[in-house]
N, C-alpha and C positions, 0 to 999 in steps of 0.2 A: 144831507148837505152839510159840509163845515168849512164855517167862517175864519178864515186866518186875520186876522188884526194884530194889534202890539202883544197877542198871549196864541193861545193853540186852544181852541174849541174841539170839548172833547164830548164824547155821543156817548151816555150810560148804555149800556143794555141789561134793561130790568124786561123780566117778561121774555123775553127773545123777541124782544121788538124794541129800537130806540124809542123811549117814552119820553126821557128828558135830556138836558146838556148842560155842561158846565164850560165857565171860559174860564182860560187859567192863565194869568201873567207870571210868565218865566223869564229868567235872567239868560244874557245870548248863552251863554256858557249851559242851560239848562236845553237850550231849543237846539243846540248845535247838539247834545246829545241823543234827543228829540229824534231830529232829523237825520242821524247816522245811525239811528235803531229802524230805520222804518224808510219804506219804500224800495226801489229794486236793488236787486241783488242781497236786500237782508229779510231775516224773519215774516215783518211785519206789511203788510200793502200800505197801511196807513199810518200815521202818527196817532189817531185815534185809536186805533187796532193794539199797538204798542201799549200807551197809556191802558186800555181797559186790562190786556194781560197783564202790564204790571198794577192794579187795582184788586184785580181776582189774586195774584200773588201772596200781595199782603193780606187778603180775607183770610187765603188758606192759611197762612202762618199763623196769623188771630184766634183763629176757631180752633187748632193745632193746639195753641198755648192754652188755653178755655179748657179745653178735651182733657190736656196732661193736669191741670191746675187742680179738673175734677177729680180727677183716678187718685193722685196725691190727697187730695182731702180724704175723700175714699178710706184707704189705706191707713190714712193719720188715726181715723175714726175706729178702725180697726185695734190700732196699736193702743189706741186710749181706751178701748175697751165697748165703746160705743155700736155695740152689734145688738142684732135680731137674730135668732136662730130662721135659718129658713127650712120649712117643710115640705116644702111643694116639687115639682119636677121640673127644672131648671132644662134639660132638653124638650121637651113639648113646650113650655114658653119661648124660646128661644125658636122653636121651629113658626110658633104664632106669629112672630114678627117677623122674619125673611119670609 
């Protein structure tokens, strides 16, 4: 169930189950975009639906920036000299984990 009042009640899905919700006070100018992202004839069934896609959006872009921020340190550590020889068999571990 969501509550429309002066903001947009938005439904998290944690789990693949709504477990909890947030209410959000938006400016008309935010809701009117809101509501032109979502409902018929667009993308979204819901305004809820809309907001959690763009929520998952910005995770991915996060976790994206995190991933490259690694590989770059990585690398750095590399160039500075900061290594371990490895001895081991890089395809059988790599087969252990997929």
């Amino acid at each position: 169930m969501v509550e429309f009042r002066n903001g947009l009640a938005i439904h998290l899905n944690g789990n693949k189950k709504m477990s909890s919700s947030i209410n959000l006070s938006l400016t008309d100018e935010l809701r009117a975009f809101v509501d032109a992202n979502s409902g018929d004839g667009t993308l979204y069934a819901t305004p809820s639906e809309f907001m959690r896609d763009l929520l998952r959006q910005q995770k991915s872009r996060q976790d994206a920036a995190a991933a490259r921020d690694a590989i770059l340190e990585g690398y750095q550590d590399a160039i500075d000299g900061h290594i371990h020889p490895f001895r081991g068999d890089l395809r059988s571990l790599l087969k252990k984990v997929q």
